[in-house]
LUMVEX-153839 format. One record per residue (C-alpha): residue number from 1; x, z, y. Coordinates in steps of 0.1 Angstrom, whole numbers, plus 2048, in hexadecimal, padded with zeros to 3 digits. Each point is the difference from the previous one (the first is absolute). Example, Ala and Ser with C-alpha at 12.3 -4.5 7.8 and 13.67 -1.06 7.14 Angstrom:
# residues 2
rec seq->1&px->87B&pz->84E&py->7D3
rec seq->2&px->80E&pz->7F9&py->822
//
This chain:
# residues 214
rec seq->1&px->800&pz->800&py->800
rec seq->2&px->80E&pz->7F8&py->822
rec seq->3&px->807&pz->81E&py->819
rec seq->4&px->7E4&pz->7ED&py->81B
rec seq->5&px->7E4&pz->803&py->7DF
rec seq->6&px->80F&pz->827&py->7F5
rec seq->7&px->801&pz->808&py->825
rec seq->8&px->7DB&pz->7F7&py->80A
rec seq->9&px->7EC&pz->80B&py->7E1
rec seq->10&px->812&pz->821&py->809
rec seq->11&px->7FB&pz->802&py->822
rec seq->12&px->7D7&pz->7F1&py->7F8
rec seq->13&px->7F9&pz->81A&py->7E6
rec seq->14&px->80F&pz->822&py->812
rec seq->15&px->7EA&pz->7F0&py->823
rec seq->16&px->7E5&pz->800&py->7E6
rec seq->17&px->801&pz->825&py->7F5
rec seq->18&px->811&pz->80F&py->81F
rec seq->19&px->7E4&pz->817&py->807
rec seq->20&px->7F7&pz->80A&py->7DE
rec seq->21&px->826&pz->806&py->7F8
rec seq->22&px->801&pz->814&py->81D
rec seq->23&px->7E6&pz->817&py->7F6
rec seq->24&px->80B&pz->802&py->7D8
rec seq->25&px->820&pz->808&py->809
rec seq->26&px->7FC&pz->81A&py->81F
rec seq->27&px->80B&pz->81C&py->7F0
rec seq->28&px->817&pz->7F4&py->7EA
rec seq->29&px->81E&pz->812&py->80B
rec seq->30&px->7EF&pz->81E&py->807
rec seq->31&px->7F9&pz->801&py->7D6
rec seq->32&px->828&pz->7F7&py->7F8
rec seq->33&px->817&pz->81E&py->805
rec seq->34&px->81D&pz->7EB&py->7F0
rec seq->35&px->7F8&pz->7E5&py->817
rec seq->36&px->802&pz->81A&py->81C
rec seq->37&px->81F&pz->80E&py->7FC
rec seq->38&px->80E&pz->7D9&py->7F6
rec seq->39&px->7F6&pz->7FA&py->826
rec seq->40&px->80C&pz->821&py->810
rec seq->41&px->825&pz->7FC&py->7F0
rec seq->42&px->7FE&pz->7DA&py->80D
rec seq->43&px->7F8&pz->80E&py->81E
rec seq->44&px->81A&pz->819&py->804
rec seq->45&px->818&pz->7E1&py->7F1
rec seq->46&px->7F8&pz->7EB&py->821
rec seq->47&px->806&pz->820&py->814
rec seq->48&px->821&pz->807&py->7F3
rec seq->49&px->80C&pz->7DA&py->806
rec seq->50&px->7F9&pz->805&py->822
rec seq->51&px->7DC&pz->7F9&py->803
rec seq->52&px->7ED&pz->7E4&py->811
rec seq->53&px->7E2&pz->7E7&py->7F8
rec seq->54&px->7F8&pz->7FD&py->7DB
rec seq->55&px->7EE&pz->7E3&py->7F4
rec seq->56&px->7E7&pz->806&py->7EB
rec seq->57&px->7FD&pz->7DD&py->7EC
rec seq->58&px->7DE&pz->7F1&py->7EF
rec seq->59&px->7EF&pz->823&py->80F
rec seq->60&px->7DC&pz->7F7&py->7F9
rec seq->61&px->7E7&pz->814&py->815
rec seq->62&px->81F&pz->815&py->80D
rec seq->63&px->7F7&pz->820&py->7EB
rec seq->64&px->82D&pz->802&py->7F6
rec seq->65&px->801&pz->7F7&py->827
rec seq->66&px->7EB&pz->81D&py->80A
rec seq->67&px->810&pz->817&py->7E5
rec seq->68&px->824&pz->7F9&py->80F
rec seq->69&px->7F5&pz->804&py->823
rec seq->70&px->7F4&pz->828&py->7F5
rec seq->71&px->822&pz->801&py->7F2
rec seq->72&px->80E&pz->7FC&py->825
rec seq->73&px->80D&pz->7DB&py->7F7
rec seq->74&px->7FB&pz->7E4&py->819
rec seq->75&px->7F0&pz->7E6&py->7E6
rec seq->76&px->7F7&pz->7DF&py->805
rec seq->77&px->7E4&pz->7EE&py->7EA
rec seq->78&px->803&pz->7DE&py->7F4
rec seq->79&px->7E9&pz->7EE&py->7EA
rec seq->80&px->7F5&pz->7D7&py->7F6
rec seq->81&px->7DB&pz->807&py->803
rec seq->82&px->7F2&pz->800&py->821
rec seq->83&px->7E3&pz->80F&py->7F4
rec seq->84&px->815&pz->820&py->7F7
rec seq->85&px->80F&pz->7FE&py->81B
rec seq->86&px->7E2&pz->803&py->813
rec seq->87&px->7F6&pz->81D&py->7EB
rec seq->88&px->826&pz->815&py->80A
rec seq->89&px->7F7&pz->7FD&py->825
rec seq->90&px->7DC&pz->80B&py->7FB
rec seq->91&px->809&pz->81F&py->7EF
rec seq->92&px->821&pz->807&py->80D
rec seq->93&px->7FA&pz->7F4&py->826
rec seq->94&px->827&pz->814&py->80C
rec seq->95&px->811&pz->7EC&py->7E5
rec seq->96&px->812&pz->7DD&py->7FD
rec seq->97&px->7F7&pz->7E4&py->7F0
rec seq->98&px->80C&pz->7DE&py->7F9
rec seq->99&px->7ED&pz->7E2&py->7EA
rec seq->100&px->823&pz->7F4&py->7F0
rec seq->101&px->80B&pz->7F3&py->7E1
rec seq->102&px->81D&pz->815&py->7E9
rec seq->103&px->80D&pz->7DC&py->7F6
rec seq->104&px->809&pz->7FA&py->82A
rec seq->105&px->7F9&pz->823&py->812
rec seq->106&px->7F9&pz->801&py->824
rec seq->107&px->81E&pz->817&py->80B
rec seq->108&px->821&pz->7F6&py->80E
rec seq->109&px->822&pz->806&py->7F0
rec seq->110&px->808&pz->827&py->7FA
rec seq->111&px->7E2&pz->806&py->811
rec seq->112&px->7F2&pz->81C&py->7EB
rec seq->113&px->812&pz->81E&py->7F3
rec seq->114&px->7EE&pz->7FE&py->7DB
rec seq->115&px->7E9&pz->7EE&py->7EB
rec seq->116&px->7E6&pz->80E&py->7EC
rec seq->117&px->7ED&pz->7E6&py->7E5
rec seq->118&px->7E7&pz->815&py->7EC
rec seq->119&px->7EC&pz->7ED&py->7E8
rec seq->120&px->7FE&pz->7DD&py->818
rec seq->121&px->81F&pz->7F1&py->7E9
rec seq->122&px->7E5&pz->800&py->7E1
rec seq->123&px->7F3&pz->7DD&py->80D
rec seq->124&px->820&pz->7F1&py->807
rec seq->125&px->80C&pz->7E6&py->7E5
rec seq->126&px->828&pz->809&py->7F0
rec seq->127&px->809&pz->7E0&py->810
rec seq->128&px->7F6&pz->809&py->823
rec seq->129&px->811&pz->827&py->7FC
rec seq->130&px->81F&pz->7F4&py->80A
rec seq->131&px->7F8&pz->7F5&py->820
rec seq->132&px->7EA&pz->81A&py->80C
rec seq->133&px->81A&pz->81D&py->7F4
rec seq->134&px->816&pz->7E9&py->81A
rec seq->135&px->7E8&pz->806&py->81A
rec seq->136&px->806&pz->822&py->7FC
rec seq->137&px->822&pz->7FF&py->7FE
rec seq->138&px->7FC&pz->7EB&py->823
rec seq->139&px->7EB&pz->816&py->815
rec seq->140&px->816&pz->821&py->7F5
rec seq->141&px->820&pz->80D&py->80E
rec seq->142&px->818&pz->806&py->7E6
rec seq->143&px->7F9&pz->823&py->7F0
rec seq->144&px->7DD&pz->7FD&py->803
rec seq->145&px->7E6&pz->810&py->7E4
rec seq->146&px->7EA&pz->7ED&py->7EC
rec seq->147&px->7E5&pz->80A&py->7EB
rec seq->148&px->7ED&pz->7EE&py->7EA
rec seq->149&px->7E0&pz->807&py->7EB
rec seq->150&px->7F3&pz->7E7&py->7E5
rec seq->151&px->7F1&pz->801&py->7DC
rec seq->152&px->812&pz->808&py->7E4
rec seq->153&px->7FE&pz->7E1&py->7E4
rec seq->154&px->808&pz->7E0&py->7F1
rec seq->155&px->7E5&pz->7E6&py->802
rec seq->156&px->7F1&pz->7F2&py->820
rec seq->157&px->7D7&pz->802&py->803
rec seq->158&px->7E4&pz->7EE&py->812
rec seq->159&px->7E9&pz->814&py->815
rec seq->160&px->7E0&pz->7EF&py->806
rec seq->161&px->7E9&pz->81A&py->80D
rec seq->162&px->80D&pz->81C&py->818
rec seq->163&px->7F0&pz->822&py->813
rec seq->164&px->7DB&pz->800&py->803
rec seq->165&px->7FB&pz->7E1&py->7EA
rec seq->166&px->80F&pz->7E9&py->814
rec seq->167&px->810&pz->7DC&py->7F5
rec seq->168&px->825&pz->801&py->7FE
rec seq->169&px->81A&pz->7ED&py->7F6
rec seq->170&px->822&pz->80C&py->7FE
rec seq->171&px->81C&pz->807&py->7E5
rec seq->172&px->809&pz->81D&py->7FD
rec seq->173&px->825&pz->805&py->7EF
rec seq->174&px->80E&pz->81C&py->7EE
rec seq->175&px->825&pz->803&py->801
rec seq->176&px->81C&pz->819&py->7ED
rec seq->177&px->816&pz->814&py->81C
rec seq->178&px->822&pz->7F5&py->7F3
rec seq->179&px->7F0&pz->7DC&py->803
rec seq->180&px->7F9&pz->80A&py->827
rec seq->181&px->820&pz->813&py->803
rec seq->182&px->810&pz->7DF&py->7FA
rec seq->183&px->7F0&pz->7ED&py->81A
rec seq->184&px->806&pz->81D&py->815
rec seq->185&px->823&pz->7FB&py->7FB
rec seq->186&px->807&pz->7DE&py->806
rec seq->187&px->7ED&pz->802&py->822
rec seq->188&px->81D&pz->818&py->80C
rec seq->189&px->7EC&pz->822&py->7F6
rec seq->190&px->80A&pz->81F&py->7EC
rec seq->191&px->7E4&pz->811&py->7E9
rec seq->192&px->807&pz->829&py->806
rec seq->193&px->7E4&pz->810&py->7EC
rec seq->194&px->7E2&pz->7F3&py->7EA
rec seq->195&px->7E3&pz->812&py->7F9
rec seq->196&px->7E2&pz->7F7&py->7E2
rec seq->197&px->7E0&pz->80E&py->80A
rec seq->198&px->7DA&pz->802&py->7F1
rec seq->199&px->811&pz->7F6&py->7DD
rec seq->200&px->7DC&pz->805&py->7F6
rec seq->201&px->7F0&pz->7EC&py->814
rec seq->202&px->7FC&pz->7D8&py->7F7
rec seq->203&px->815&pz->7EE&py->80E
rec seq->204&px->81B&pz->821&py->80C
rec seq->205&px->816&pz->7FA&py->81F
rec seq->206&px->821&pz->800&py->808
rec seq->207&px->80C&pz->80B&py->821
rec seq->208&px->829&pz->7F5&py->80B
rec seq->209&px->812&pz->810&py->81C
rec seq->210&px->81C&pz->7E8&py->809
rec seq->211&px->819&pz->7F7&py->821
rec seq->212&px->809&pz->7E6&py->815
rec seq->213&px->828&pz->7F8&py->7FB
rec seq->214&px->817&pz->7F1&py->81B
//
C-alpha cells in the first residue's frame, strides 16, 4: 500500500471516531498506574536534560498531552486527524496543537527537547518506521528522551470498525521490542530501559525509553 493510501484511510477513520474515542478513552490514564508512573519518570527524564517543549506525536484527543502538562512539562500535541485534532483544542483549550504527520512533522530542526510516541506508531507500516524514527531524530537535540508505547506482537491486523461502532479502516501492527530497538538504533538512538505491561491483556504493550545520540 502506498504511504498517500495508508496515510488517508488513517487520518479518515480517526476524523471518523474522534468524538467517540475521546469519550472511551477519557479516563484512560486515570485507570493505569504503570502508565502513570511510565509518564512521570519520562517527565522527570525531560527535566533532567534540561527541559523544554516535548512533542507529544500521533496524541489523539490530547488525553497523554494533558497528562504531561499536570506533570509540569510544556507538551506539544500532534496528530494526522484533523478531527482529533479538533477534539484536543475542545477539551484542552491552554494546550497546543498541530494537525501533522509523524512521517514529515511540522517542527524545525532540534526544535523540541523530547519526543513522546505512545500507541500512534501501531498504524505505521515497517517500511515507513524508518523514516518517521528520523523525524524524531531531526526535531531533537542530541540527548533528547524518547519514549515510545506500541503493542506487543507478531502479526499485523485490519481494524474495520472502531469506538462507538464506527467504520474504520486501518492496520494495526504488532511488533517485538528488540525488533523496535533496532530501528531505534539505526536512526541514531539508544534504548535505556524497556518495560512489558498488561501481559494479560490481548494484545500486551511494550513501552521503550531510548536517547537521541550526537
Amino acid at each position: 500500500m502506498s504511504a498517500d493510501a495508508w496515510l488517508a484511510d488513517t487520518r479518515t477513520s480517526y476524523d471518523t471516531v474522534a468524538a467517540s474515542y475521546a469519550d472511551h478513552l477519557r479516563d484512560a490514564i486515570a485507570d493505569e498506574p504503570y502508565l502513570r508512573a511510565v509518564l512521570a519518570l519520562f517527565a522527570e527524564l525531560v527535566r533532567d536534560a534540561g527541559g523544554g517543549t516535548v512533542a507529544d506525536v500521533g496524541c489523539g484527543p490530547g488525553r497523554v498531552t494533558a497528562h504531561l502538562g499536570e506533570l509540569g512539562v510544556d507538551a506539544l500535541g500532534v496528530d494526522l486527524s484533523p478531527g482529533m485534532i479538533d477534539v484536543a483544542r475542545r477539551d484542552h483549550p491552554a494546550l497546543r496543537f498541530e494537525v501533522g504527520s509523524m512521517t514529515d512533522l511540522p517542527l524545525a530542526d532540534a526544535s523540541v527537547a523530547a519526543v513522546l510516541a505512545f500507541w500512534s506508531l501501531i498504524h505505521i507500516p515497517d517500511e515507513a518506521i524508518p523514516g518517521v524514527f528520523a523525524e524524531f531524530h531531526r526535531v531533537t537535540p542530541p540527548g533528547a528522551p524518547l519514549l515510545l508505547g506500541f503493542h506487543l506482537g507478531d502479526e499485523t491486523r485490519l481494524k474495520t470498525q472502531g469506538y462507538g461502532g464506527h467504520p474504520m479502516k486501518v492496520h494495526i501492527h504488532l511488533r517485538r521490542p528488540a525488533h523496535v530497538t533496532a530501528w531505534l538504533h539505526d536512526a541514531g538512538f539508544t534504548v535505556e530501559a524497556e518495560f512489558l505491561l498488561d501481559l494479560n491483556q490481548r494484545p500486551p504493550g511494550a513501552v521503550l525509553f531510548a536517547r537521541r545520540g550526537r
